[in-house]
C-alpha positions in Angstrom: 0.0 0.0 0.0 1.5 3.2 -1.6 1.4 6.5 1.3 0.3 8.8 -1.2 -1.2 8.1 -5.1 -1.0 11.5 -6.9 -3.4 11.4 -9.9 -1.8 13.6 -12.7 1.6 13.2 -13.7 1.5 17.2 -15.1 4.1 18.9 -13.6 2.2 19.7 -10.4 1.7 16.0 -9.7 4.9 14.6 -10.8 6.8 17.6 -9.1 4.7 16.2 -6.0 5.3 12.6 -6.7 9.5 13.2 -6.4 9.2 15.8 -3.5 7.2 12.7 -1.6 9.6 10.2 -2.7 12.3 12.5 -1.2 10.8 12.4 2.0 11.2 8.7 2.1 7.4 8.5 1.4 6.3 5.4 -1.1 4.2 6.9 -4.2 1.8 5.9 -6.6 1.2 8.1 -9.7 -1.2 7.9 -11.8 -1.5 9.2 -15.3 -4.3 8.1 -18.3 -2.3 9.8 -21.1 1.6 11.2 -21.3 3.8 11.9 -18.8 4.2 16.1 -18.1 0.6 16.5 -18.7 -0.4 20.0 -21.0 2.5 21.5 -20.8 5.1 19.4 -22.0 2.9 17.8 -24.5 0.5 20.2 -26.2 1.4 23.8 -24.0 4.2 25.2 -22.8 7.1 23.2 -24.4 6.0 22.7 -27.8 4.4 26.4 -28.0 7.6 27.6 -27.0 9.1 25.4 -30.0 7.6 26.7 -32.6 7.5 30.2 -31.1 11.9 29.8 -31.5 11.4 28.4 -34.8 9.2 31.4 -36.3 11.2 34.1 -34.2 14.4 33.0 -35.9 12.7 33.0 -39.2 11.0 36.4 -39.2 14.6 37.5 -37.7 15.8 36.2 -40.8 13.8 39.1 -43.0 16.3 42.0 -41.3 19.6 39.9 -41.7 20.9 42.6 -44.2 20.8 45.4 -42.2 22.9 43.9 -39.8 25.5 43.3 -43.0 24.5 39.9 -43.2 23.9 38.0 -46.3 21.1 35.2 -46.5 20.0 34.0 -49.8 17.1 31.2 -50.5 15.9 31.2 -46.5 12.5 29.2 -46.0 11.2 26.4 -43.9 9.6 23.2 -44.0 6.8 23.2 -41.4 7.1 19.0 -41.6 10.5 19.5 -40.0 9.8 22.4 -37.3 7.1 20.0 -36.0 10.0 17.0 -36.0 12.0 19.6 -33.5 9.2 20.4 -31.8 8.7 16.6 -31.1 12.2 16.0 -30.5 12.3 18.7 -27.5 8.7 17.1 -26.1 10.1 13.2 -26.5 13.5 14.4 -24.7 11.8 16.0 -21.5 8.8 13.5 -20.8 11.5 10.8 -21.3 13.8 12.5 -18.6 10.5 12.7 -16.6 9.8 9.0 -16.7 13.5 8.0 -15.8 13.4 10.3 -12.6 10.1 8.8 -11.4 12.1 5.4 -12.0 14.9 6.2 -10.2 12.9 7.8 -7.3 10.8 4.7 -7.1 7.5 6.2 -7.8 5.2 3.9 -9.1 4.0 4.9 -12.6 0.1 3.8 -13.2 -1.1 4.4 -16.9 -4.8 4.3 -16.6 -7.6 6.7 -15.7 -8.2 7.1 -11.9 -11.5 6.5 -10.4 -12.4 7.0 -7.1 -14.5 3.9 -5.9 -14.7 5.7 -2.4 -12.6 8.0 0.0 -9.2 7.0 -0.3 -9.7 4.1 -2.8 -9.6 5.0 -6.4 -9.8 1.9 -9.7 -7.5 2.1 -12.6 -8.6 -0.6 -15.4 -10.4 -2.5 -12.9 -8.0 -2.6 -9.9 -8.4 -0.4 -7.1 -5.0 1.4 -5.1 -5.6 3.0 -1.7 -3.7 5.3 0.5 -3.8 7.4 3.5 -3.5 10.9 1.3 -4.8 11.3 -2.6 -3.1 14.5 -4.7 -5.1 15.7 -7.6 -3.3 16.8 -10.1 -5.2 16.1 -13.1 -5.1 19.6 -14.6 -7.5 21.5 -17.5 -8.1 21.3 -21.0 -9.2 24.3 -23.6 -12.8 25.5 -23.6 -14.8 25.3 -26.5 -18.2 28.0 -26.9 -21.2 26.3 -27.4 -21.9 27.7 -30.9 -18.8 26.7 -31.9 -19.2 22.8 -31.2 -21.7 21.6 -34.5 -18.5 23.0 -36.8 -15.9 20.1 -38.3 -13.4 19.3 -36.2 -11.0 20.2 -39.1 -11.7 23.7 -39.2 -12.2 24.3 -35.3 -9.4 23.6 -32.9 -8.1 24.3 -29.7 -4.4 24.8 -28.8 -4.2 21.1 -27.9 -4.3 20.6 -31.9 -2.1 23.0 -33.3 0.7 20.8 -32.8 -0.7 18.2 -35.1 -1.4 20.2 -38.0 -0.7 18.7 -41.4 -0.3 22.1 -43.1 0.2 25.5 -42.3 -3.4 27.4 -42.9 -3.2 30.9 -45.0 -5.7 32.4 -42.9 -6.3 31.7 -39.0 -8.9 33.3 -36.8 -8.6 33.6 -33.1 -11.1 33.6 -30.9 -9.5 35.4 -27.5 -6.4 37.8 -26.7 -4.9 35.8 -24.3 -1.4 34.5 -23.9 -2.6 31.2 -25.7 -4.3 33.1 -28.4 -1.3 35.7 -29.4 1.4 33.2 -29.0 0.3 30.9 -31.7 -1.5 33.6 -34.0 2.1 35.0 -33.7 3.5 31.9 -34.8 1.5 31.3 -37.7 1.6 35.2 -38.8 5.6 34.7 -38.5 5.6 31.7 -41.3 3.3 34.1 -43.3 -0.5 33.4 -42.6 -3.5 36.2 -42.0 -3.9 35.7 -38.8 -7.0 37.9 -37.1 -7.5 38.1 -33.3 -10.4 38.7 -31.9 -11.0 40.0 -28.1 -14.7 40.6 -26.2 -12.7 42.4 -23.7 -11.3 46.1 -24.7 -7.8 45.3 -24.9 -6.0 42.3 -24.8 -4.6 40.0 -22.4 -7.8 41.4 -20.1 -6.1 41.2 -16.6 -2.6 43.3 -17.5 -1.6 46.6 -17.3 -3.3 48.2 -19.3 -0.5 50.5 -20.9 1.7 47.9 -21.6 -1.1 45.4 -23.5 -2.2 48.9 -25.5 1.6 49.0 -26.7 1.9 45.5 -27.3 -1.1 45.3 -29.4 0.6 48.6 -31.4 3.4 46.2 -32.2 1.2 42.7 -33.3 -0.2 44.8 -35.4 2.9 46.2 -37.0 4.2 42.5 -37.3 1.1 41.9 -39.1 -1.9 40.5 -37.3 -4.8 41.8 -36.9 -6.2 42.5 -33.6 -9.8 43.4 -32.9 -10.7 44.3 -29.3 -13.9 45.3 -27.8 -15.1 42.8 -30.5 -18.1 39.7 -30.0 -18.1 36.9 -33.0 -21.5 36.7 -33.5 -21.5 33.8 -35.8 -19.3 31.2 -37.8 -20.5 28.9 -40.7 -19.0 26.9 -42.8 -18.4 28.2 -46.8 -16.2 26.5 -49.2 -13.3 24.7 -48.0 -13.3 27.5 -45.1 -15.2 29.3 -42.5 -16.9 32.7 -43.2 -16.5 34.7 -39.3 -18.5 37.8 -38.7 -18.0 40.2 -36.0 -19.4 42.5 -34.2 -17.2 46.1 -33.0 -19.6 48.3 -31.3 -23.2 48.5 -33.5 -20.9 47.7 -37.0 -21.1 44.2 -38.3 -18.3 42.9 -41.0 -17.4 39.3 -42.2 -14.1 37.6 -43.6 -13.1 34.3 -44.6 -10.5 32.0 -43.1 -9.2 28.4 -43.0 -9.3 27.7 -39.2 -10.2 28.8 -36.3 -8.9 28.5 -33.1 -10.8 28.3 -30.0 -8.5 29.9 -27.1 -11.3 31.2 -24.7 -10.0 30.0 -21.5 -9.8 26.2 -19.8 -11.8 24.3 -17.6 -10.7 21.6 -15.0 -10.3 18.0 -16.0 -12.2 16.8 -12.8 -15.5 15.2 -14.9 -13.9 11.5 -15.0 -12.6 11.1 -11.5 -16.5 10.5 -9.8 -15.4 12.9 -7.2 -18.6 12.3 -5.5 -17.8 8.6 -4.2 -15.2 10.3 -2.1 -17.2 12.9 -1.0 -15.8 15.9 -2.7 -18.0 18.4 -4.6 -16.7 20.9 -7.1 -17.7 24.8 -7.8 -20.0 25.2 -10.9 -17.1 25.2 -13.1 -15.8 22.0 -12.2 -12.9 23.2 -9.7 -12.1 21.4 -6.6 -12.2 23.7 -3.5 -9.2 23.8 -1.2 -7.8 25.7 1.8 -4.7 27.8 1.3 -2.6 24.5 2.1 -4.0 22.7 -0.7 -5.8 20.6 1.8 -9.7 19.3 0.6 -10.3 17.5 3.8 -8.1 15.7 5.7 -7.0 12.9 3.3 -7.5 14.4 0.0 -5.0 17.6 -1.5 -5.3 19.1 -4.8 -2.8 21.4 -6.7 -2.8 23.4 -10.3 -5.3 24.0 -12.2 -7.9 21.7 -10.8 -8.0 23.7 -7.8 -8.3 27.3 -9.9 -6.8 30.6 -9.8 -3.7 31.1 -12.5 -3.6 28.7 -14.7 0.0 28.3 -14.5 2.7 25.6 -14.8 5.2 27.2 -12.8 2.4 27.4 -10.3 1.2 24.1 -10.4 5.5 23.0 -9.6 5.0 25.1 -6.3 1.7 24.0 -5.0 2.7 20.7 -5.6 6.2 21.1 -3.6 4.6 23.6 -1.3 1.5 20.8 -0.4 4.3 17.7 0.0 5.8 20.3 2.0 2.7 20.8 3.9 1.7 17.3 4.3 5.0 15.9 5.2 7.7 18.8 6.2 8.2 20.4 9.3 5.2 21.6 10.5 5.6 24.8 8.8 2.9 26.5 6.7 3.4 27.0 3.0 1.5 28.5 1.0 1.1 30.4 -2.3 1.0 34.7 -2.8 -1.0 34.9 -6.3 0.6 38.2 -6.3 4.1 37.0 -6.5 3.5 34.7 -9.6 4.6 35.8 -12.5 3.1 35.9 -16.1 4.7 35.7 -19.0 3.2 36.2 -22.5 6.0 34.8 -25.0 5.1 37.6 -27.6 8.0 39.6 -29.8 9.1 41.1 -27.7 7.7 39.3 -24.3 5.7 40.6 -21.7 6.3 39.6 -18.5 4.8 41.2 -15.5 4.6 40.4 -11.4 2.7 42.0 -8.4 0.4 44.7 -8.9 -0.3 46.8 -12.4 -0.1 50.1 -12.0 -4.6 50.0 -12.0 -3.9 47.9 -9.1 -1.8 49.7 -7.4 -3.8 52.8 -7.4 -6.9 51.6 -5.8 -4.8 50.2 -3.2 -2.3 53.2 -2.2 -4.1 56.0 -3.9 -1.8 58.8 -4.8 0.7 57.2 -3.1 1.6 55.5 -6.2 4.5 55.9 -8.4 5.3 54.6 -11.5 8.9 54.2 -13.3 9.3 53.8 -17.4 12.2 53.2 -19.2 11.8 52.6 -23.3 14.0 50.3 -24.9 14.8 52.5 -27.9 17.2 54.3 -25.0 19.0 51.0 -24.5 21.9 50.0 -26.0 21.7 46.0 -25.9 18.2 46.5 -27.4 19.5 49.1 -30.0 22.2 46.8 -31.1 19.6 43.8 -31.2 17.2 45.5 -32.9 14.8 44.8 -30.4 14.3 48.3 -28.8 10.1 48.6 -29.4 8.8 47.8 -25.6 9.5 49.4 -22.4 10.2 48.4 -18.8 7.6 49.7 -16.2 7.6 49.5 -12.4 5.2 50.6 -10.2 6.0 51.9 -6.1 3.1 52.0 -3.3 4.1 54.3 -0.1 7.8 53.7 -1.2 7.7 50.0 -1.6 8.3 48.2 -5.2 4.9 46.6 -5.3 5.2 45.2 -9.2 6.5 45.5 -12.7 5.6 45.2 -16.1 8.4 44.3 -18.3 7.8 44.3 -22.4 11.3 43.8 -23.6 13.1 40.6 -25.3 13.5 37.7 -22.9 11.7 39.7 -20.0 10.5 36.1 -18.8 14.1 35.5 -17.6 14.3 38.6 -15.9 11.0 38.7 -13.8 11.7 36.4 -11.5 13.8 38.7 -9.7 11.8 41.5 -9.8 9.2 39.4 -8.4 11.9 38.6 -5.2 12.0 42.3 -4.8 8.4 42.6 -4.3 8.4 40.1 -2.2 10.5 41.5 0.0 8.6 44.7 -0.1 11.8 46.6 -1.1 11.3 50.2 -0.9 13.7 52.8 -3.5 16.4 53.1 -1.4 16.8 49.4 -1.7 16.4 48.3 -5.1 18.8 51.1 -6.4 21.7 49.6 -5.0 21.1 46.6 -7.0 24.1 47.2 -10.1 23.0 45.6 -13.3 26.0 44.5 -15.8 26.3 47.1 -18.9 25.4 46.7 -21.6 22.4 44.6 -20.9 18.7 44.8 -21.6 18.4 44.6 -17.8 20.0 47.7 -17.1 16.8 49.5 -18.3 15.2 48.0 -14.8 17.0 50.3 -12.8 16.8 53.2 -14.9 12.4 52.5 -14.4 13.0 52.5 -10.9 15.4 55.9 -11.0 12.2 57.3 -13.3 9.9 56.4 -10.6 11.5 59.2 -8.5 12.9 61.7 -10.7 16.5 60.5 -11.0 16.7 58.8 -14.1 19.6 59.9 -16.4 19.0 58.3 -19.6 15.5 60.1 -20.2 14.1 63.6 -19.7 13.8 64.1 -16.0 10.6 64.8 -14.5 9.9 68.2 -13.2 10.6 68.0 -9.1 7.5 67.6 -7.3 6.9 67.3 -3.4 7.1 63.5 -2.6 8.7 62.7 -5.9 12.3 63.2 -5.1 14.4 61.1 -2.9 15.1 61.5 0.4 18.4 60.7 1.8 18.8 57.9 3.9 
């Protein structure tokens, strides 16, 4: 008898499933499809494939101005989807050795639960003192979407798959889904159209920032429509005629495909929650206490339980519940405001803690907000990636969030998000000395903005409260 089965090898649950094994625990996981669940398979990983692929392609388009010659460039979408492949086979087979070598116990099946602590896999039933769900989400699909072939409607589960490249794509919904794989398929040269409800894109980010970056999609050639309802699809032709709807004024266009990326829903309908006496919200989400504690028996960690939809979430609830269940007594638990987001756009947006809307219901006038545009920067400038900006945002002194659009501003977040963390006020985080030249440099130069002293852009006229005080 195992002392935990974790159902979902994702990365929350097989992230859970080692941390267990590390505490000397004995562990059952159990998975009914591939191992690394969405986001090594048909998310993060392979999106972030093809994402390379097409950004070193369109890259390809400015090689002369850089004095470089490139003659008879193209690509063969057959092959980017063998790399793509070959990056997805190479992680969820280092995934399946470390469960080995941990001695986790790998079930392939789909989990049941016959009561509490007993679920059935294939007919045999597995018990233990503590259950993990881990079993994750799946892509949404509108209801008036569903009587459409399957050929000409997909989610972002599909996209991976596709025989051929389509010359026209619709998108349904401005999140990060939604722009990062219209911007793949606009990079290898398709009409790609986007199409929001909301007013601007990416719905819960600063609002600035998602306002520049949709500036920029559209100079790289989609077309983004916000503020925008599709108010029907039907088939004609080989395609799909789309009309929308922007205010009171109707139009229509014709397109190959259409991608469904309206948000996910939790993959909790198979697991007959009810035999162990767990209920879910209306949406399918299992309820748990900041722990990750259901009852006393049962945990539950990524996106089954809600919230961000997240992988690197998903790693920390599952450490942070293994923690919880079997560490040293001490809480841990998860601040939504210190996970960051990252939308893998050109260039990326990447943003932690509170936008500066956010921040100004909170602290009022208070607030102060530090830009520093890349087109100032010299590692951008000589990159020719200098369109975005950096932009941090102070409450009663203290660094309280950031908003970075710049290239590779997913690897830099992360600290940003430590500083926040730590509720770091000026004084602080300008004594942190980034390396020249980098793109990161531009970080400090926000915060010196903030309070009047940057040096690489017009100063702000001196106001009461907005110069520093010395220490």
């Amino acid at each position: 008898m195992a002392d935990l089965i974790v159902i979902g090898g994702g990365l929350g649950g097989y992230c859970a499933a080692l941390r267990a094994a590390q505490r000397g625990k004995k562990v059952t996981l159990i998975e009914k499809k591939k191992l690394g669940g969405t986001c090594l398979n048909v998310g993060c990983i392979p999106t972030k494939a093809l994402l390379y692929s097409s950004g070193l392609y369109a890259k390809t388009r400015h090689f002369e101005e850089l004095g470089l010659s490139m003659e008879g460039v193209g690509f063969q979408w057959p092959k980017v989807l063998e790399y793509k492949s070959s990056i997805v086979s190479r992680l969820t087979g280092g995934v399946e050795i470390l469960l080995k070598k941990s001695g986790v116990e790998v079930v392939k099946g789909t989990a049941r639960f016959t009561g509490p602590k007993v679920v059935e896999v294939e007919g045999r039933e597995y018990s233990a003192p503590h259950v993990l769900l881990a079993t994750g989400s799946q892509p949404a699909m509108l209801p008036f979407l569903k009587g459409l072939p399957k050929s000409k409607v997909i989610t972002s589960d599909d996209v991976f798959e596709l025989p051929a490249l389509p010359k026209h794509l619709t998108v349904i919904g401005a999140g990060a889904i939604g722009i990062e794989i219209g911007s793949v398929m606009a990079r290898f040269g398709a009409e790609v159209h986007i199409v929001e409800i909301m007013d601007q894109i990416l719905p819960k980010s600063d609002k600035e920032q998602a306002k520049a970056l949709t500036k920029l999609l559209k100079k790289q050639g989609l077309k983004v429509h916000t503020s925008t309802a599709v108010v029907g699809v039907v088939e004609k032709g080989e395609g799909l005629e789309v009309t929308i709807k922007e205010g009171d004024v109707e139009s229509s266009f014709s397109t190959d495909l259409l991608l469904a990326s309206t948000g996910r829903i939790p993959l909790t309908q198979e697991l007959n929650l009810g035999a162990a006496g767990v209920t879910t919200d209306p949406k399918g989400f299992v309820k748990t206490d900041e722990k990750f504690f259901v009852n006393g028996w049962l945990l539950a960690v990524g996106d089954v339980r809600g919230g961000k939809l997240l992988a690197h979430k998903a790693v920390h609830e599952g450490l942070y519940a293994m923690e919880n269940l079997y560490g040293d007594g001490n809480r841990r638990v998860i601040e939504d405001a210190l996970i960051p987001d990252v939308v893998y756009s050109e260039p990326e947006l990447a943003s932690v803690g509170l936008t500066e809307e956010e921040a100004k219901v909170l602290y009022g006038e208070q607030v102060k907000i530090g830009r520093f545009p890349l087109m100032a920067n010299g590692r951008s400038l000589i990159q020719r990636e200098a369109e975005g900006q950096m932009k941090v945002v102070f409450g009663e002194g203290k660094l309280v969030g950031a908003s970075l659009l710049a290239p590779a501003a997913g690897e830099m977040i992360a600290g940003i998000g430590a500083m926040v963390g730590a509720k770091m006020d000026y004084h602080r985080v300008e004594e942190v000395i980034f390396p020249h030249p980098t793109v990161a440099e531009s970080i400090g130069e926000a915060f010196m903005n903030a309070f009047g002293e940057a040096l690489h852009t017009v100063k702000k006229k001196k106001k009461e409260g907005m110069v520093r005080k010395d220490h």
